[in-house]
C-alpha positions as CSV (number, residue, x, y, z in Angstrom):
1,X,-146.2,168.2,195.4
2,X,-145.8,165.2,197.0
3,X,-149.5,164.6,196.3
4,X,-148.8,165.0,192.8
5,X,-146.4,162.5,192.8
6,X,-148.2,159.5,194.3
7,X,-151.0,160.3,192.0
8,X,-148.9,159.9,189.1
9,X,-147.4,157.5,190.2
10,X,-150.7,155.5,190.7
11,X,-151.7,156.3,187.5
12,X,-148.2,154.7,185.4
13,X,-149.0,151.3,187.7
14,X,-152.7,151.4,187.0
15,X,-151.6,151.9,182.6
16,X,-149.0,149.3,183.0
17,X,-151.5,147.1,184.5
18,X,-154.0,147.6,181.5
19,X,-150.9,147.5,179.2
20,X,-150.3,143.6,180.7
21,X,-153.9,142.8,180.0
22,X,-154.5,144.1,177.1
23,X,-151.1,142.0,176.0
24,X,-152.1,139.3,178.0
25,X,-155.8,138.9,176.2
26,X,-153.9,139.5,172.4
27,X,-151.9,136.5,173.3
28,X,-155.0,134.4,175.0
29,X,-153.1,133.8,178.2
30,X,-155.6,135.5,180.2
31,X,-158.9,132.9,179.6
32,X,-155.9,130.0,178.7
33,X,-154.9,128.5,175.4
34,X,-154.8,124.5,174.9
35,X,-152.5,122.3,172.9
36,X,-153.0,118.4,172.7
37,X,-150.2,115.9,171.9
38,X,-149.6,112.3,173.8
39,X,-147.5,114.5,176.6
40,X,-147.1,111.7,179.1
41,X,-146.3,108.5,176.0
42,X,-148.4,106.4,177.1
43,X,-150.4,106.5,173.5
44,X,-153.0,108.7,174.3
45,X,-153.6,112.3,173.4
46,X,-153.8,114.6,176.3
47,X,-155.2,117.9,177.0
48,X,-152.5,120.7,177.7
49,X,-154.0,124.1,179.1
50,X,-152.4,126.7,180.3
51,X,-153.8,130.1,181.8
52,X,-152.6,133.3,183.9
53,X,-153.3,132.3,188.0
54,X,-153.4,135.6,189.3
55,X,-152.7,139.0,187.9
56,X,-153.2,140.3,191.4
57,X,-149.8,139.4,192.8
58,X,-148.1,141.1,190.0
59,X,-149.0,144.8,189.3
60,X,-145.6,145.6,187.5
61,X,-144.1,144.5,184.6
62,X,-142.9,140.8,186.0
63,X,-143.6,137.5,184.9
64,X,-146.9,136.2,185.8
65,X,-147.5,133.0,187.6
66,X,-149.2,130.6,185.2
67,X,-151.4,127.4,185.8
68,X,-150.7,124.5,183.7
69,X,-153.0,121.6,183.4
70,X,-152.1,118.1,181.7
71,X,-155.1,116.2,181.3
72,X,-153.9,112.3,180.5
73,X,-156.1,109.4,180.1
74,X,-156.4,108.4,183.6
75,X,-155.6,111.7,185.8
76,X,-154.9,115.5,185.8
77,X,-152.0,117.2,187.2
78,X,-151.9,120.9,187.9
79,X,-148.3,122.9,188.8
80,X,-147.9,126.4,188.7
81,X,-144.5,128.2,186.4
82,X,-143.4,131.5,185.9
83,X,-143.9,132.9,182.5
84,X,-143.6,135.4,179.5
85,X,-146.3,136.2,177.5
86,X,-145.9,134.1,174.8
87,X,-145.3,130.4,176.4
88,X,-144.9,127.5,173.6
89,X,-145.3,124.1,174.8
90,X,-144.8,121.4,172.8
91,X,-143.0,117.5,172.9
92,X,-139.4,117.2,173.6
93,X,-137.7,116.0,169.9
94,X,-135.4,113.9,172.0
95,X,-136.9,112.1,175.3
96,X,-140.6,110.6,175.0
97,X,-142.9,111.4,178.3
98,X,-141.3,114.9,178.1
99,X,-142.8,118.1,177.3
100,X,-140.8,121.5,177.0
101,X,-141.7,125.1,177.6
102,X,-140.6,127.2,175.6
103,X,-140.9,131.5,176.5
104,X,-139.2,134.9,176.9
105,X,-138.9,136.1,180.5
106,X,-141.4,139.3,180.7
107,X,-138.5,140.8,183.2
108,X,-135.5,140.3,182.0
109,X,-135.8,139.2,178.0
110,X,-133.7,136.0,178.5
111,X,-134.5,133.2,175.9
112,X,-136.1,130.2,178.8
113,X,-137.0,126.3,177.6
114,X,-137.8,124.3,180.9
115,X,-138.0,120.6,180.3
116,X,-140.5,118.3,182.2
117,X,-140.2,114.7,182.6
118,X,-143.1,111.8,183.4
119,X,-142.1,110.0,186.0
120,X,-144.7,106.5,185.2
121,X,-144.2,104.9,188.5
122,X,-144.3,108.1,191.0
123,X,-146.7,109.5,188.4
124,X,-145.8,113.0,188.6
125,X,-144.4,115.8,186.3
126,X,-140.7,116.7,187.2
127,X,-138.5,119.6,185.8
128,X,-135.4,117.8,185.4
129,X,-133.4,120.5,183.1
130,X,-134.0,124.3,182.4
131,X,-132.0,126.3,179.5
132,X,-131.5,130.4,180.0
133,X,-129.9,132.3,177.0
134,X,-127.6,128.4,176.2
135,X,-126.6,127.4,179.9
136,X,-128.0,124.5,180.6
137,X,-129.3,123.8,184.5
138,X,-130.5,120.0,185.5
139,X,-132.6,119.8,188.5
140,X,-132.2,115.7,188.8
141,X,-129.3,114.2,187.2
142,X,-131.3,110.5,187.2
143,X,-133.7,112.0,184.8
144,X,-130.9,112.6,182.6
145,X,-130.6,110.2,179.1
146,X,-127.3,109.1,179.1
147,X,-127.4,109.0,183.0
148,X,-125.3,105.9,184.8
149,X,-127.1,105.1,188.0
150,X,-124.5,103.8,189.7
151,X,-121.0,103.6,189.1
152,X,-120.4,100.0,188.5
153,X,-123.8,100.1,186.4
154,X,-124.5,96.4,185.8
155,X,-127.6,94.5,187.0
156,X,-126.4,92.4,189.3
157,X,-125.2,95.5,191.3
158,X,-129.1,96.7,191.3
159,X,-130.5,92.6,192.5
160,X,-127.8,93.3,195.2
161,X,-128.7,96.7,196.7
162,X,-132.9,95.5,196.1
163,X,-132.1,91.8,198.2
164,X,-130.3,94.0,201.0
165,X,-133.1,96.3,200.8
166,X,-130.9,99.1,201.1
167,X,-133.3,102.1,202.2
168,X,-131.1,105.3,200.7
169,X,-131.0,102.5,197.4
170,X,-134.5,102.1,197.5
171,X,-135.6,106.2,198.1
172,X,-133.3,107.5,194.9
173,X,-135.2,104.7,192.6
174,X,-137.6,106.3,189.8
175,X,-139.0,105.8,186.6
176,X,-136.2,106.9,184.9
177,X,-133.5,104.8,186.4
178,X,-135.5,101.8,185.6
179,X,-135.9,102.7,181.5
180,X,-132.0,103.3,182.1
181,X,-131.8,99.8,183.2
182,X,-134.5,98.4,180.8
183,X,-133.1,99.9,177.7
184,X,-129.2,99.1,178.3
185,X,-130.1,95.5,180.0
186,X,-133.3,94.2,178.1
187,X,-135.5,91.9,179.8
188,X,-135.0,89.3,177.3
189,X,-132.1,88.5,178.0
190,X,-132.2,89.4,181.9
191,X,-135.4,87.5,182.9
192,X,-134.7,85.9,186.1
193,X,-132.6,88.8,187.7
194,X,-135.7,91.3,186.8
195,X,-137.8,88.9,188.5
196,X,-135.9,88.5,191.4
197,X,-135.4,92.4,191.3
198,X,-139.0,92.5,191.8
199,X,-139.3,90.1,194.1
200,X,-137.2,91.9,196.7
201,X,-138.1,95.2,195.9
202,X,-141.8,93.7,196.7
203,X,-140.6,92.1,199.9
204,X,-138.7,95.6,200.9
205,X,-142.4,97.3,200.8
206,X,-141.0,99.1,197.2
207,X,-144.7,97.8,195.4
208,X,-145.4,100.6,193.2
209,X,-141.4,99.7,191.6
210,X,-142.6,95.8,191.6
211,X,-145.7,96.0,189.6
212,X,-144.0,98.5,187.2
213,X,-140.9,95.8,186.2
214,X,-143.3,92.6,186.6
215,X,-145.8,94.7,184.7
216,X,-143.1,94.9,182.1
217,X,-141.9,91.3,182.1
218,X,-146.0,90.0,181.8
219,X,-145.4,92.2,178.7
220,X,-143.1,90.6,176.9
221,X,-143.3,87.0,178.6
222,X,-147.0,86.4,179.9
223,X,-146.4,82.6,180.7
224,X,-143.8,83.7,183.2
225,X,-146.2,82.0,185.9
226,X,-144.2,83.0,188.6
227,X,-144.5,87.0,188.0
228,X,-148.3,86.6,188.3
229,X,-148.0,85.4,191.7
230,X,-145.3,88.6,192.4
231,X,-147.8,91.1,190.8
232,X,-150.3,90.0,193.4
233,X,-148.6,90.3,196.3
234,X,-147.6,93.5,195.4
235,X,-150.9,94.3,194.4
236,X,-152.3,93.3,197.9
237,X,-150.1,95.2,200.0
238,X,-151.1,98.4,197.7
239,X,-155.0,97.8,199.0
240,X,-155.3,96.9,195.3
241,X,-157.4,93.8,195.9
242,X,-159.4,93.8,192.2
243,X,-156.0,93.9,190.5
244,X,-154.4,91.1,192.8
245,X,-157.1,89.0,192.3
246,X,-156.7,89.2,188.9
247,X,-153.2,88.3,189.2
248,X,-153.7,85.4,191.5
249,X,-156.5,84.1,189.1
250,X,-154.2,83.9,186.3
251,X,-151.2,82.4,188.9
252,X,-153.9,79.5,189.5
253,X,-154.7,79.1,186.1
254,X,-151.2,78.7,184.9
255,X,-150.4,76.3,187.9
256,X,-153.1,73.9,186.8
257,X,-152.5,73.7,183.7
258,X,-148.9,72.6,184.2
259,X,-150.0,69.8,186.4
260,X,-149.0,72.2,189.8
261,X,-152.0,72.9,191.7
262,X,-151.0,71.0,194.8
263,X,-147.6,73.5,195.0
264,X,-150.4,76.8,194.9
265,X,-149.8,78.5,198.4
266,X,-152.6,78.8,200.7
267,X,-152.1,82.6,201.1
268,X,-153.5,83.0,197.2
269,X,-156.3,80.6,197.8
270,X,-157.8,82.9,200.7
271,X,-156.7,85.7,199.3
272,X,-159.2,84.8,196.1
273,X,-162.4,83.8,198.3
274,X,-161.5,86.5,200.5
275,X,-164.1,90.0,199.9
C-alpha cells in the first residue's frame, strides 16, 4: 500500500511539473520574451529579456525564479526575481530611469508590481518599492520622489557635511539624493556651492559623485574653467587617465585663452605629458 502511495504520488509531481511547462511555454517564459523601451533614461532604447532560471529547484506549484536582463547602451545587468507566469514589464508612468514588474504570484494569487530604480552614479538597478494586493513596501526611502534627505534640506547643509567629509554622509549619497537636490536647488542658480560640493566630495575620495555633479554643471555652463580642472582630478584618481586628459586639455585651453597660463598648476602639465 504504501508502495502505491509514493507511486502516486510521484506521478501528481511529475503531471504538475508538465502542467508548469506546458503553461510556462503558452506564455514564452520558458525560452524568454523581450520588451524594448529607454528603461534606464538615458535616451537610448534598451533590450529587456526576461526567461525562467531553473525549473529544477521548483517541482511544485511555486513561483519560479526568473532571470532578467537589461541590455543599455553601454552595459548589461542581470538580477534574478520571483515570478508568476505572466510577468509585464514595462516604464514607470511616474519616475524616469524606473521600470515596473507587473505579475500574479503562482502560490498565493496576490496582485505584485515591484518597482526598480537606476541608480546613474552607482549604476546599478535597485528595488526601491514593491505593491502586494494595495500595500505599499519601500526598500530605500532615498529612492523615494518626494524624499527630504535631510531634515534641514537646504544646500548649504549638503557643502557642509561634503567639506567635513563626513564618512556616514558620504556612504548614504546616491543618484537619487542628488536629482533630489538638482531638481529642488537648480544649478543655475547654485553654481559655486555645486562646485565646491564637488570639489570636496573629490577631495574626500567620493570621485564617482564628483564627476556626476561637475558632469552636470559642464552641461549647462561649459566655460566654468574651473570644473574642468575638478573633472580631472577626479578623473585621475578613478585610473581614468583618457578622460582626465581630456579634461585637463580643455582646463589649459580655457586658461590661455583668458590670458592665465602662468596660474596652470604644474600637477596638470605632467599629468598631460605623462603616458
Amino acid at each position: 500500500m504504501e508502495r502505491i502511495i509514493k507511486q502516486n504520488l510521484n506521478h501528481m509531481m511529475v503531471k504538475k511539473q508538465k502542467i508548469i511547462i506546458l503553461i510556462l511555454l503558452m506564455s514564452g517564459l520558458l525560452f524568454g520574451e523581450e520588451v524594448k523601451f529607454d528603461a534606464d533614461n538615458d535616451g537610448f532604447i534598451d533590450d529587456i529579456s526576461y526567461k525562467i532560471k531553473s525549473l529544477q529547484d521548483y517541482p511544485l506549484l511555486t513561483d519560479p525564479t526568473i532571470s532578467i536582463d537589461i541590455k543599455t547602451k553601454y552595459q548589461t545587468f542581470i538580477f534574478d526575481t520571483y515570478y508568476s507566469v505572466y510577468p509585464d514589464i514595462s516604464n514607470c508612468s511616474d519616475i524616469k530611469g524606473c521600470i515596473k514588474i507587473s505579475q500574479i504570484r503562482g502560490g498565493t494569487g496576490l496582485n505584485l508590481q515591484e518597482y526598480y530604480r537606476f541608480d546613474k552614479i552607482r549604476k546599478h538597478w535597485f528595488l526601491y518599492k514593491s505593491i502586494e494586493d494595495g500595500n505599499i513596501k519601500y526598500f530605500n526611502e532615498s529612492m523615494r520622489i518626494d524624499y527630504t534627505f535631510f531634515p534641514k534640506g537646504d544646500l548649504d547643509y549638503f557643502l557642509k557635511l561634503s567639506k567635513k567629509k563626513d564618512i556616514k554622509f558620504l556612504n548614504s549619497l546616491n543618484g537619487f539624493c542628488y536629482d533630489y537636490y538638482l531638481k529642488n536647488y537648480p544649478i543655475n542658480k547654485n553654481l559655486t556651492t555645486y562646485n565646491n560640493i564637488a570639489y570636496y566630495l573629490q577631495k574626500a575620495g567620493a570621485n564617482e559623485d564628483a564627476v556626476y555633479l561637475l558632469e552636470e554643471i559642464l552641461e549647462k555652463f561649459p566655460k566654468r574653467t574651473v570644473a574642468y580642472y575638478n573633472l580631472g582630478d577626479a578623473y585621475w584618481a578613478l585610473g581614468d587617465k583618457k578622460k582626465a586628459k581630456e579634461a585637463y586639455t580643455t582646463y589649459i585651453e580655457q586658461m590661455c585663452n583668458a590670458g592665465k597660463q602662468k596660474r596652470i598648476p604644474k600637477v596638470v602639465i605632467d599629468r598631460i605629458s605623462s603616458k
